[in-house]
N, C-alpha and C positions, 0 to 999 in steps of 0.2 A: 481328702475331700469326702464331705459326706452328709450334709445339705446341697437342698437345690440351693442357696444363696454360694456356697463354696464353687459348683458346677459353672454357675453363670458367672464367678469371675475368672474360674480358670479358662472357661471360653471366650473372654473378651481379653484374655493374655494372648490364647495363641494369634487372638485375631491382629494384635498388637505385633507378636512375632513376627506372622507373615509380611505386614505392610512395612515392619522395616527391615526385610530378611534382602543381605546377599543376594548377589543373584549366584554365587555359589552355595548359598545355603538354602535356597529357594526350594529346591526338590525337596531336602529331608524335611522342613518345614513343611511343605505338602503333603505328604507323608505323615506328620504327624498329626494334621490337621485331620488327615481320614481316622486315623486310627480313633484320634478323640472325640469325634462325630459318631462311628461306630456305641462306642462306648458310651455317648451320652443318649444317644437314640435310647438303648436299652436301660438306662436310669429313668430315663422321661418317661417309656413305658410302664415301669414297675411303679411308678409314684401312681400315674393315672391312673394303673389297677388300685393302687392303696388309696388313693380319693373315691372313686367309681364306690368301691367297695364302704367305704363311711357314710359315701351319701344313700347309699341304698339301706344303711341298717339305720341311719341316720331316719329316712323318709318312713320307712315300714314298722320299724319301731320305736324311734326316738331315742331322746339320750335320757337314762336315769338319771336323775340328782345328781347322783357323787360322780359320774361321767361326764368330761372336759370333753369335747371337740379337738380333734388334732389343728396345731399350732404349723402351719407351712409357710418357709420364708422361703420369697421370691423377690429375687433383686435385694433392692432395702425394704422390700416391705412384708409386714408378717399378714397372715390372713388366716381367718379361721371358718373352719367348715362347716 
């Protein structure tokens, strides 16, 4: 995993896990669900630093010429900054 597009389907897996999980598999699926919530907390963090952080050299300086805009996929959709 290593886009946010990768992120948002591995969380719309686990959410698939749970609602057909066992009710003996029910815990560890819980369970796993925190652990990967923990885990994407902190991804979702580090992006909005690295957005936060483009749009401010973005606004105060601009992009040079030969300078692309970062390219961020969400869901199906790409977007640029």
């Amino acid at each position: 995993m290593s886009t946010l597009k990768d992120l948002n389907k591995h969380l719309f897996d686990q959410l698939d896990r749970l609602s057909n999980a066992s009710k003996e598999d029910l815990e560890t699926e819980l369970q796993r669900s925190e652990s990967i919530q923990g885990v994407s907390e902190q991804i979702i963090k580090a992006h909005t630093v690295q957005l936060n952080a483009v749009k401010l050299v973005a606004e105060y300086r601009g992009l040079n010429p030969s300078q692309k805009a970062p390219l961020i996929e969400v869901g199906d959709a790409s977007i640029e900054v």
